[in-house]
TIKETOR-375512 format. One record per residue (C-alpha): residue in one letter; x negated, y negated, z. Coordinates in pm, 1 decimal, padded with zeros to 6 digits, always signed. Layout:
R|aa|x|y|z
R|a|X|Y|Z
...
% end
This chain:
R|aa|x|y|z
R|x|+06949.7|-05081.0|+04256.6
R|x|+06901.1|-05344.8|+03954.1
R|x|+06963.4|-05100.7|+03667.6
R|x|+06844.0|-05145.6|+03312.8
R|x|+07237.1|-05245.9|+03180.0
R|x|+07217.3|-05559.8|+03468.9
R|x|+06878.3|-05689.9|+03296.0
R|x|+06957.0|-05616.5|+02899.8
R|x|+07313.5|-05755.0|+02940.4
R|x|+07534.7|-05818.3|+02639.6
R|x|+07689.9|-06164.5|+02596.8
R|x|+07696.1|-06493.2|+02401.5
R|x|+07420.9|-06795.9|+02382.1
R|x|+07236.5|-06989.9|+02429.8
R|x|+07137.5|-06916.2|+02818.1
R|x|+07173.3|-06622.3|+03003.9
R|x|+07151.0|-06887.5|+03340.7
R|x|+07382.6|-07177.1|+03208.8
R|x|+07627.2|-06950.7|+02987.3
R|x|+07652.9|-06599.7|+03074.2
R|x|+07630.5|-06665.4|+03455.0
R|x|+07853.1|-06951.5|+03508.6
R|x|+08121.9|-06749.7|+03293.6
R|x|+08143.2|-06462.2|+03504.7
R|x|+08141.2|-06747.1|+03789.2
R|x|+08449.0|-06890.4|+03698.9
R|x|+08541.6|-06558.7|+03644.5
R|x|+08497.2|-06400.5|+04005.4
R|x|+08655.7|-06770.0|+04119.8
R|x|+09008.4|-06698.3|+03966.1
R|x|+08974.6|-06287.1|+04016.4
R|x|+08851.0|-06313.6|+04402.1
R|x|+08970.8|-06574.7|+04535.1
R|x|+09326.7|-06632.7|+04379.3
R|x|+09434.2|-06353.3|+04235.1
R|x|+09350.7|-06098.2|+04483.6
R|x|+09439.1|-06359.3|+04750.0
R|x|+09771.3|-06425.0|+04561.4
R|x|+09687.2|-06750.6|+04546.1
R|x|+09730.9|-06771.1|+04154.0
R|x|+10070.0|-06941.7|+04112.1
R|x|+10016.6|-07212.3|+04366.9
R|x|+09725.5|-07317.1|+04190.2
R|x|+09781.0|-07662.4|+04030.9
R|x|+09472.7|-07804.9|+03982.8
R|x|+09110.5|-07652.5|+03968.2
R|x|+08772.4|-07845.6|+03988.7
R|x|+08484.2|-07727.0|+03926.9
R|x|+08147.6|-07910.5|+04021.1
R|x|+07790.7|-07815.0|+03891.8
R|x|+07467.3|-07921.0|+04040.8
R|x|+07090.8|-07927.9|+03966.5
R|x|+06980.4|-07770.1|+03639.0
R|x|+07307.7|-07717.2|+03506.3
R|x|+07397.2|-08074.9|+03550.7
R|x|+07084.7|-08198.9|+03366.8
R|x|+07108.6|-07938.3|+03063.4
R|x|+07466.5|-07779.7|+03099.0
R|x|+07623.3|-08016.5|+02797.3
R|x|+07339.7|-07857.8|+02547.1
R|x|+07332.9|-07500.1|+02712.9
R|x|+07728.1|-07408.7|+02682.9
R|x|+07809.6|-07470.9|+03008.4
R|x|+08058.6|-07640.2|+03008.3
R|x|+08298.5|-07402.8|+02759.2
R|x|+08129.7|-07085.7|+02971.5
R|x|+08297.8|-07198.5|+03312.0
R|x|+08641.2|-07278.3|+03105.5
R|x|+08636.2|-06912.5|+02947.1
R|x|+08557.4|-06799.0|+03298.5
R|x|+08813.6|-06963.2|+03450.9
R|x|+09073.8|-06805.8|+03162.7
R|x|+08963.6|-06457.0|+03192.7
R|x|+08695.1|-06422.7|+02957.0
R|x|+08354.0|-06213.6|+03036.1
R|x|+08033.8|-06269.0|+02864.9
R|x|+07998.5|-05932.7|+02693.6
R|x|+08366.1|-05902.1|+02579.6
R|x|+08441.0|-06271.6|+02437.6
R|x|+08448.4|-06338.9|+02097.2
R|x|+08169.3|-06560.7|+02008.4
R|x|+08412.4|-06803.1|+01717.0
R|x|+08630.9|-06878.9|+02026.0
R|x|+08405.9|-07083.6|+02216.5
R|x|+08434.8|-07427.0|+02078.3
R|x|+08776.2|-07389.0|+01908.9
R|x|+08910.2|-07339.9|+02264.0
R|x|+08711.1|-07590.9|+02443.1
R|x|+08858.3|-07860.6|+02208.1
R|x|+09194.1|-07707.9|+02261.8
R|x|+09168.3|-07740.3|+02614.5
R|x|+09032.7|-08089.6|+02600.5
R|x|+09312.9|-08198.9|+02349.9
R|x|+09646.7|-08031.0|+02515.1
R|x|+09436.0|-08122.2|+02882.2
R|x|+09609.2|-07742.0|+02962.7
R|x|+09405.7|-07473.4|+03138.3
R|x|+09543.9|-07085.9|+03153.4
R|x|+09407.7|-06912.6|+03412.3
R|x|+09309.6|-06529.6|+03364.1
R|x|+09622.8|-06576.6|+03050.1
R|x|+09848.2|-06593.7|+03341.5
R|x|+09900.2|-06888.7|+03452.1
R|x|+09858.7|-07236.5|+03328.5
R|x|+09768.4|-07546.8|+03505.6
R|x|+09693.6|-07946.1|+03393.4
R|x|+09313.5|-07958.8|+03304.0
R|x|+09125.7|-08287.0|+03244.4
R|x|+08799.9|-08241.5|+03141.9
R|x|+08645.7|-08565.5|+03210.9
R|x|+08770.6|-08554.7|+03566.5
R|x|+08820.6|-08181.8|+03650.0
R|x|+08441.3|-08091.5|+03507.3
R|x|+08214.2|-08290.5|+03707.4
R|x|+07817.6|-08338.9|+03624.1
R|x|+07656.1|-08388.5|+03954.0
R|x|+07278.8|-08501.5|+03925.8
R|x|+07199.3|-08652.7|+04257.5
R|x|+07244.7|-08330.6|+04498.5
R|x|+07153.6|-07951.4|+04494.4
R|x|+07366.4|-07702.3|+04633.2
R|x|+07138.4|-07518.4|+04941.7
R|x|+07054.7|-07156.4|+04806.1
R|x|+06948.9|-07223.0|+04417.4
R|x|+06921.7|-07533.8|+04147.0
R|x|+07195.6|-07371.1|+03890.5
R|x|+07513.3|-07397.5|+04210.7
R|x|+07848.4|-07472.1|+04116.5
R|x|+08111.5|-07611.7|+04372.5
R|x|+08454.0|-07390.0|+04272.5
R|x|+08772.6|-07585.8|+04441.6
R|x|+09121.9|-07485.1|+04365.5
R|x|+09413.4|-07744.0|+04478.3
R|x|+09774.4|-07710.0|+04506.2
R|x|+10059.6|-07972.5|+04346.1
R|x|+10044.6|-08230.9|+04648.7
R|x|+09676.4|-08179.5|+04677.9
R|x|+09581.2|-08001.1|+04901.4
R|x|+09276.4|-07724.0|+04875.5
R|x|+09396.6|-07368.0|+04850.8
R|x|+09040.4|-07197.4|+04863.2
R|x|+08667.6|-07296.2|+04726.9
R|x|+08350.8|-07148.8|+04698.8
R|x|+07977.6|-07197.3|+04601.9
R|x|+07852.5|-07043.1|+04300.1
R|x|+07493.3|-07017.3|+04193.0
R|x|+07361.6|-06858.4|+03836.5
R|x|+07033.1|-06759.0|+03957.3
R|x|+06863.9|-06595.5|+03603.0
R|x|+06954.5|-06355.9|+03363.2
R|x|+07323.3|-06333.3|+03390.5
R|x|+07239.9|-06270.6|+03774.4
R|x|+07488.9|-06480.1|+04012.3
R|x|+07527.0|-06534.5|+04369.7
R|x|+07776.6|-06693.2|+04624.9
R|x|+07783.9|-06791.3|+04942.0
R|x|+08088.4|-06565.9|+05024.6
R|x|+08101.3|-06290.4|+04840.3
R|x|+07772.1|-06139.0|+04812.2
R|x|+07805.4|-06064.3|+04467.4
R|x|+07448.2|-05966.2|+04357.0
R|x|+07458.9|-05690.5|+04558.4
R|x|+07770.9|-05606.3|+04370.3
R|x|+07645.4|-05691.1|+04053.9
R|x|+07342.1|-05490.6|+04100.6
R|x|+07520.9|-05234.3|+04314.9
R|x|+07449.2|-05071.6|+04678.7
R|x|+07323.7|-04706.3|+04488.7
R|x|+06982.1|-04592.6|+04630.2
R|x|+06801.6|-04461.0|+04336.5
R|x|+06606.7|-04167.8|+04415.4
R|x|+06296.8|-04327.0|+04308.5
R|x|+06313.1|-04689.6|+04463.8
R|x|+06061.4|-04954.3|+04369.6
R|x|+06021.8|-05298.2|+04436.8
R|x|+05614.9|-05387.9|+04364.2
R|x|+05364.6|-05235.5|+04102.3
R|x|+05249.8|-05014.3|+04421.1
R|x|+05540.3|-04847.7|+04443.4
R|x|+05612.2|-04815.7|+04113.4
R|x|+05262.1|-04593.0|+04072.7
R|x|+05313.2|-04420.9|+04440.2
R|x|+05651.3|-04281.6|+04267.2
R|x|+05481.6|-04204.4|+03932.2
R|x|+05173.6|-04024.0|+04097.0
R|x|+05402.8|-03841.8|+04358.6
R|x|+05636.5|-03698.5|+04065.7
R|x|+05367.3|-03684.3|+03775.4
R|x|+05655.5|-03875.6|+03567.6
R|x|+05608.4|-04200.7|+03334.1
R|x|+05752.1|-04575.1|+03390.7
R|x|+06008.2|-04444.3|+03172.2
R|x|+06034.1|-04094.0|+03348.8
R|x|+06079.5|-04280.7|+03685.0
R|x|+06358.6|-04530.6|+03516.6
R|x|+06567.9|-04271.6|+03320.3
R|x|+06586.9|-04063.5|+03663.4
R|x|+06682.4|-04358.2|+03852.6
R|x|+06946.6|-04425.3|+03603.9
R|x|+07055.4|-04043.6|+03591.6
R|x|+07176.4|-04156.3|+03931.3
R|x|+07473.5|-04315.9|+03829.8
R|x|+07567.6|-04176.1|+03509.1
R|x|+07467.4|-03872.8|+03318.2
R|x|+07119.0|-03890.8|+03137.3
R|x|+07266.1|-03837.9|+02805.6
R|x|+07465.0|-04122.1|+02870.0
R|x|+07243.2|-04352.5|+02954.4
R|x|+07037.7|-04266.5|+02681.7
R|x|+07322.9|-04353.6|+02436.4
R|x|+07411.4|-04653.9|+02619.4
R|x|+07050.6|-04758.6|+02574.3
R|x|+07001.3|-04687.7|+02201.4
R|x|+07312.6|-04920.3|+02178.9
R|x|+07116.0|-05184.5|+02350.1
R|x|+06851.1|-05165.0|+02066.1
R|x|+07136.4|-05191.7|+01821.1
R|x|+07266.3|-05463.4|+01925.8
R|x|+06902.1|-05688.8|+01956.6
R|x|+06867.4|-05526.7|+01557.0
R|x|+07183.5|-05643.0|+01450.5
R|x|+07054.4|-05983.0|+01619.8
R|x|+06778.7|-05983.3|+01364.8
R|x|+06969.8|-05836.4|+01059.6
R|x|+07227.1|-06138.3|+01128.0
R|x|+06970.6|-06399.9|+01218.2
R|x|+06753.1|-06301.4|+00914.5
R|x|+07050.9|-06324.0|+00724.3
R|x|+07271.4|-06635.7|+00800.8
R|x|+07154.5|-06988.1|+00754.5
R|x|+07256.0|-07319.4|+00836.0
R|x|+07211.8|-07628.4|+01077.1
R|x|+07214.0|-07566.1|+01441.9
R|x|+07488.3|-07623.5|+01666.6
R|x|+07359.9|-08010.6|+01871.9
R|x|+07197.5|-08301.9|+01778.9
R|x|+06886.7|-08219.6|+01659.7
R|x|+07061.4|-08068.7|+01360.4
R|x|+06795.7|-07787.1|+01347.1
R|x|+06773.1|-07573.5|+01019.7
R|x|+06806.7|-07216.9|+01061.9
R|x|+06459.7|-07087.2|+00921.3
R|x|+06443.0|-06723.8|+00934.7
R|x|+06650.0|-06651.9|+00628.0
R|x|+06422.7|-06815.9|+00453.2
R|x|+06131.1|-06695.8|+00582.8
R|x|+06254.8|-06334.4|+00546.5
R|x|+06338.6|-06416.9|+00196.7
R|x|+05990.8|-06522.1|+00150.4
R|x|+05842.9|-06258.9|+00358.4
R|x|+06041.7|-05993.9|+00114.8
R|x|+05939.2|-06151.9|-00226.0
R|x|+05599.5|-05958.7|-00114.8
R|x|+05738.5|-05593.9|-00032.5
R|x|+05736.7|-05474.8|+00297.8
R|x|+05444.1|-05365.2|+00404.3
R|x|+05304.7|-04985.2|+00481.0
R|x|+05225.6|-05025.3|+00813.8
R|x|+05110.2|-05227.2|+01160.1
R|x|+04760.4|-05258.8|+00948.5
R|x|+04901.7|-05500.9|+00721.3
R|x|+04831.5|-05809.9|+00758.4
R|x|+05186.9|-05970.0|+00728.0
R|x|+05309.1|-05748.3|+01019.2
R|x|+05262.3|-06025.4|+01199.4
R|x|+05422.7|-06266.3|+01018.4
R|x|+05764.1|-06016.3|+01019.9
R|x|+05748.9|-06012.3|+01367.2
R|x|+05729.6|-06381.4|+01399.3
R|x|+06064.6|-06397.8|+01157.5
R|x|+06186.2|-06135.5|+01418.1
R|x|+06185.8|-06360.6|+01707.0
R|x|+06308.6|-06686.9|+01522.4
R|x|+06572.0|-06451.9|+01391.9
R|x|+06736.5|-06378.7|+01734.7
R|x|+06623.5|-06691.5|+01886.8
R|x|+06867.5|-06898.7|+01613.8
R|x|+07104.8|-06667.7|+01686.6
R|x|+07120.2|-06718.9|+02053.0
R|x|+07048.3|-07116.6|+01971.4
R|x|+07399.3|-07086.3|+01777.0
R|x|+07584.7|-06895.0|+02051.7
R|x|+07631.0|-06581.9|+01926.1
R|x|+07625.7|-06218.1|+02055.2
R|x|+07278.2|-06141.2|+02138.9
R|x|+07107.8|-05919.6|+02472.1
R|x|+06966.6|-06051.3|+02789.3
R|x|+06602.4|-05953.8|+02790.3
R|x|+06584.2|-06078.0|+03076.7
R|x|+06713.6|-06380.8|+03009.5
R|x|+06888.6|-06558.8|+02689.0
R|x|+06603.8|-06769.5|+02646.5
R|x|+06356.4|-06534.2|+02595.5
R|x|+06650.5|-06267.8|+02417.1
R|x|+06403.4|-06295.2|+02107.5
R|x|+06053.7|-06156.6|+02204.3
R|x|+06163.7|-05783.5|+02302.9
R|x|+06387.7|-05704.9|+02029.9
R|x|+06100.2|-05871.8|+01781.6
R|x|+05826.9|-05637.8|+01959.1
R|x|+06071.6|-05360.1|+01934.7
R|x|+06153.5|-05379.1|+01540.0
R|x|+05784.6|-05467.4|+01489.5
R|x|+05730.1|-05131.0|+01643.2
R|x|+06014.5|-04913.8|+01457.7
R|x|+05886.6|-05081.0|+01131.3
R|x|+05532.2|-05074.1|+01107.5
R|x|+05428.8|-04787.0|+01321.6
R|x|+05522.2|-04409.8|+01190.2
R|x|+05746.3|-04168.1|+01313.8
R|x|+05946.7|-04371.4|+01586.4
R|x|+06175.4|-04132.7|+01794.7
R|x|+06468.1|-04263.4|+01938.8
R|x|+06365.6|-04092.9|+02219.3
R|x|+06010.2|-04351.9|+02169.1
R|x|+06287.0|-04640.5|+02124.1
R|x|+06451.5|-04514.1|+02532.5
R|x|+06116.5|-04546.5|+02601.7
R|x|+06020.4|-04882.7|+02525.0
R|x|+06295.9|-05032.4|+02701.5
R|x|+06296.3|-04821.9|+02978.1
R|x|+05973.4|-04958.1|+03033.6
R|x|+06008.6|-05302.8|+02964.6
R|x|+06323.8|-05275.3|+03212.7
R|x|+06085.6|-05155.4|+03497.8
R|x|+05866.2|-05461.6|+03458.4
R|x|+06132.0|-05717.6|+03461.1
R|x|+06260.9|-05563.5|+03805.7
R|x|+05938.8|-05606.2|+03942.0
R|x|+05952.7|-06004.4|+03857.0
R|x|+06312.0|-06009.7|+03966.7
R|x|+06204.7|-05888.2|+04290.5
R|x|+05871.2|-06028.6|+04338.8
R|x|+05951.1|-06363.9|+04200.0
R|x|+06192.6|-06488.1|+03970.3
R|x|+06347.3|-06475.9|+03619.4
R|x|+06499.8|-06771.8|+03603.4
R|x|+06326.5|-07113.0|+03400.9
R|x|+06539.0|-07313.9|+03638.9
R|x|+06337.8|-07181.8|+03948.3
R|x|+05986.2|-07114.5|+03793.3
R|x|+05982.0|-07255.5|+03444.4
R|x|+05942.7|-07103.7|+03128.6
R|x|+05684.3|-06811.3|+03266.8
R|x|+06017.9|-06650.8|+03422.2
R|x|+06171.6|-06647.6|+03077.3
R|x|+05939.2|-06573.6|+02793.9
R|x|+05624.4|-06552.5|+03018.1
R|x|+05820.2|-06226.1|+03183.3
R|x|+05967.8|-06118.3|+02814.7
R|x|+05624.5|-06115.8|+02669.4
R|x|+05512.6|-05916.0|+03010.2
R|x|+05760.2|-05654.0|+02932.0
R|x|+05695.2|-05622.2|+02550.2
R|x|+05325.0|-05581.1|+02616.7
R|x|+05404.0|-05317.7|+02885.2
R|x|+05653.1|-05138.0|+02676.7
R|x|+05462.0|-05109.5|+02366.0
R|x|+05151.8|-05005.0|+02526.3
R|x|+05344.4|-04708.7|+02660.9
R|x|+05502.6|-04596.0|+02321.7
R|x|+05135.8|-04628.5|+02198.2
R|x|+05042.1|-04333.7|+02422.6
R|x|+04897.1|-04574.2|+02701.8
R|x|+04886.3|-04461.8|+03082.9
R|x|+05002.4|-04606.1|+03409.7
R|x|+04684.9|-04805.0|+03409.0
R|x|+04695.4|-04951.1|+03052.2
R|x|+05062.3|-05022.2|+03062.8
R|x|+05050.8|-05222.6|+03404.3
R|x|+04755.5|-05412.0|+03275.6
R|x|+04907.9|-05517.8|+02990.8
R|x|+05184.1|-05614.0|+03196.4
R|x|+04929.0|-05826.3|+03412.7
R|x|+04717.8|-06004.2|+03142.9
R|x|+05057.5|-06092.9|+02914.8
R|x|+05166.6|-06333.7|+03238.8
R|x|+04827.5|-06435.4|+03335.0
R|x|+04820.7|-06594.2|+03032.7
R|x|+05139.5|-06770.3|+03076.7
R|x|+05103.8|-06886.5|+03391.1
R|x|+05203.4|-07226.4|+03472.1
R|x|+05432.4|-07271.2|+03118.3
R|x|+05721.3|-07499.5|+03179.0
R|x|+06087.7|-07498.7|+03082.7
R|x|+06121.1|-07859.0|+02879.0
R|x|+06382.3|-07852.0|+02642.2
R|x|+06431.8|-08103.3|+02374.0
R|x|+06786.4|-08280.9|+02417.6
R|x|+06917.8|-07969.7|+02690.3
R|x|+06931.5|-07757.4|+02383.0
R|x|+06761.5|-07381.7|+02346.0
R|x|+06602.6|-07481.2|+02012.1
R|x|+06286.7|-07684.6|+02113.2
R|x|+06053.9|-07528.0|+02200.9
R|x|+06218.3|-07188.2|+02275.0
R|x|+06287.2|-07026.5|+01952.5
R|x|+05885.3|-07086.2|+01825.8
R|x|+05835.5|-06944.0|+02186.6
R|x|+05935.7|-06634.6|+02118.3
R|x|+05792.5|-06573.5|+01814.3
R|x|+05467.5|-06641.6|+01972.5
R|x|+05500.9|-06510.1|+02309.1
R|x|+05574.2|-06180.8|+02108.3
R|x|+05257.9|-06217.1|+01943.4
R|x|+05071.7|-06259.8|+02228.7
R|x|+05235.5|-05925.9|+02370.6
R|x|+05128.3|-05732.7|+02068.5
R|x|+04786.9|-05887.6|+02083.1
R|x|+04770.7|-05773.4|+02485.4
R|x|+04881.8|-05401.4|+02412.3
R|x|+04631.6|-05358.8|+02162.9
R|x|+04378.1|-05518.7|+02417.4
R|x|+04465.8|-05324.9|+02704.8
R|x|+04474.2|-04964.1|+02436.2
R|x|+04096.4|-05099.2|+02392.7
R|x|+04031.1|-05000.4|+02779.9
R|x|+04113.0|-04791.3|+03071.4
R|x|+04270.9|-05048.7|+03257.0
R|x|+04102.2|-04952.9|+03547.4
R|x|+03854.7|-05216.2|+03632.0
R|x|+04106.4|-05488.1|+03647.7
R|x|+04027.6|-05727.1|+03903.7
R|x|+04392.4|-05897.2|+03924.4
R|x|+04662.4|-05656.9|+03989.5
R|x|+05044.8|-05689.5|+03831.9
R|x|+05154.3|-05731.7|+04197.9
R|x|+04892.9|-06018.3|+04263.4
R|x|+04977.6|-06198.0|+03911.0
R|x|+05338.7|-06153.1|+04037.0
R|x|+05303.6|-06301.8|+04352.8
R|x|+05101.4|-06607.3|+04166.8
R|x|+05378.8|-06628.8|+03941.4
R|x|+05648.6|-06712.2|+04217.7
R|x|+05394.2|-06995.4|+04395.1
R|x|+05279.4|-07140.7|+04112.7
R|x|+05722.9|-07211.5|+04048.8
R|x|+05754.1|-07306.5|+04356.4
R|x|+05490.5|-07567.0|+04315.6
R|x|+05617.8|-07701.3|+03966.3
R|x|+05799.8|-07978.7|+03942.4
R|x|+06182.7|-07973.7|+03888.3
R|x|+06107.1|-08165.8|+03589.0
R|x|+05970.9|-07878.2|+03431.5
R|x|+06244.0|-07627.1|+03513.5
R|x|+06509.7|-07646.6|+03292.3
R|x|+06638.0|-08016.7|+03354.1
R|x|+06502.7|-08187.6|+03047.3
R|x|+06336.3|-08397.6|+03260.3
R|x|+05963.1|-08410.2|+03135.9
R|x|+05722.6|-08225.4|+02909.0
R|x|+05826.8|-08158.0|+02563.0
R|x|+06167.8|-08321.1|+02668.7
R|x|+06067.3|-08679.6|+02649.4
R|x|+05944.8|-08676.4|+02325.4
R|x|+06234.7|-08818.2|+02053.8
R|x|+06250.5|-08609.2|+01801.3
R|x|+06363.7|-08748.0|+01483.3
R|x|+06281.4|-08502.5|+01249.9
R|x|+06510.1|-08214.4|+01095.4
R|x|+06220.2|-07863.4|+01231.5
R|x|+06175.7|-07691.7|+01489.8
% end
């Protein structure tokens, strides 16, 4: 069962693929395979090899300091953003490595942290090569590694998606729109009905419902702190934070009454760039579902809370629920990560889930929330992953902003109708989703290879 705490995962930017996932890599590495094989204190030398996407973009997405943290114990949710680069230069000065705070080994990071570009690893483009060694060289244990979206990783020992996703069989499975309505019709229950029950599974409902109001907390913080802090960019495009001052600008005017004015819009652009810098910058923001696209439901979300009356937290559960039930039918049916399918796995599945979700808190049915969910990714079909320099600035952060437009746009479309005489089905937009990745080329998923990426910027915006 993918629950709704594997897809909005807390952790630290800027990618939920090249950060979050090869951290609890390294992680499992040192826990699994030395530790519990007590293998720990014979370890004199690890190396660690990545391939494919996180070769071509790792330096700008983090990966590099991710897999280090790993390596010394550290986990995504739990790290303190601020220690990032001041122990990455540590380790790069003293060339010492601690492993889990246990035990400490020689660490050279030009030799020991190798870039491969020229091979893929077999089951995914984001594979790392794990190899620990002992003092005369010879190799204790290894293992493949591959960060395959949205925190999500793989191996090829240890089957550790299943784990991370855990063996429970909810009592209303789903893996395709046609389930997902076969379970809603048989039990006369919502998306959100169908989710919260699954979830009731594994831990008491009113848990899960706290747990999930701290999820919105957390992507509003995001905002509040993104809205609030400004500054250059980590990299070097040395881009200029701009939602502070667009909030500031945006405030000047008053807030306004409600979703019919018309600078509604323009908040929930500042929403998106908000979180967007904030993940660009590396701090603490939520999976939804990936890093990348961690902007777009939390700006849907607030735009929601703020400009519509009487929000429930009960209507906030909701929401996410929702959105939650979309993204597992991509995860299944296709993919969620920019390295695999582009961009449309990323923000084209974020903006999928926001139109979904609101649609639902806006008293839409089954029909009107799964065409919203349908329409939002026809319409990014095809959209590529080219990042400017390897960085999450260019052009994800405006991304956001405006693939959250676009989902507001598609809920009020979809509110307009009954849904019912759609002619494309989620499941079939899904399904066209996954071929038209497969048929991209890897220059367009996540390498920096083409697109947008060519283009040398040398211009302080974003």
């Amino acid at each position: 069962m993918i629950s709704i705490f594997d897809l909005f995962s807390i952790g630290v930017g800027p990618s939920s693929s090249h950060t979050i996932g090869p951290m609890r890599a390294a992680h499992a590495f040192v826990h699994d395979h030395l530790i519990q094989a007590d293998l720990l204190d014979q370890v004199a030398r690890i190396q660690v090899t990545v391939h494919g996407s996180l070769a071509f973009t790792g330096a700008g997405h983090g990966t590099d300091r991710a897999i280090l943290m790993g390596l010394e114990g550290h986990l995504p949710e739990s790290i303190d953003p601020e220690l990032l680069m001041v122990r990455l230069q540590e380790i790069k000065q003293t060339k010492k490595l601690m492993l889990f705070q246990k035990h400490t080994i020689a660490f050279d990071f030009e030799k020991d942290l190798i870039f491969n570009f020229d091979t893929l690893l077999p089951k995914h483009s984001n594979g790392m090569c794990m190899e620990a060694y002992d003092q005369d060289n010879n190799l204790l244990t290894s293992n493949n590694y591959y960060s395959i979206g949205g925190g999500f990783i793989i191996s090829d020992t240890d089957g550790l998606e299943a784990e991370h996703t855990g063996s429970h069989h909810p009592p209303h499975p789903f893996d395709t729109e046609k389930d997902l309505r076969a379970r809603c019709q048989e039990e006369g229950k919502t998306i959100a009905e169908i989710m919260l029950a699954n979830e009731a599974s594994i831990k008491d409902e009113a848990t899960v419902k706290k747990d999930i109001l701290n999820i919105a907390r957390i992507m509003f913080d995001s905002i509040e702190r993104g809205c609030r802090i400004q500054g250059v960019l980590p990299g070097e495009l040395h881009v200029q934070r701009r939602a502070p001052d667009l909030s500031k600008r945006l405030t000047q005017g008053g807030m306004p009454a409600s979703h019919k004015e018309t600078d509604s819009i323009d908040w929930l652009n500042v929403y998106a760039i908000a979180v967007n810098e904030e993940n660009a910058a590396g701090s603490r923001v939520v999976t939804a579902p990936t890093n990348g696209a961690a902007g777009l439901l939390p700006a849907v979300l607030k735009y929601y809370t703020t400009f519509y009356p009487e929000v429930t937290d009960d209507k906030i559960i909701d929401f996410l629920l929702t959105a939650a039930a979309i993204a597992i039918l991509f995860k299944k049916g296709a993919s969620i990560s920019a390295a695999e399918v582009g961009c449309q796995g990323e923000v084209g599945v974020a903006c999928s889930m926001a139109a979904a979700a609101l649609t639902a808190v806006l008293g839409g049915n089954i029909d009107q929330v799964t065409s919203a969910a349908e329409i939002a990714m026809e319409h990014n079909l095809g959209l590529t992953c080219d990042p400017i320099a390897g960085l999450v600035q260019i052009p994800c952060i405006e991304r956001n902003a405006i693939g959250a437009v676009k989902a507001v746009n598609v809920a009020r479309l979809a509110l307009l109708e009954t849904g019912t005489q759609k002619k494309i089905s989620l499941d079939n937009v899904i399904r066209s989703m996954k071929l038209t990745g497969m048929e991209m080329s890897h220059k367009y998923k996540e390498t920096s290879q083409g697109g947008l990426a060519k283009i040398k910027v040398n211009v302080v915006e974003c």
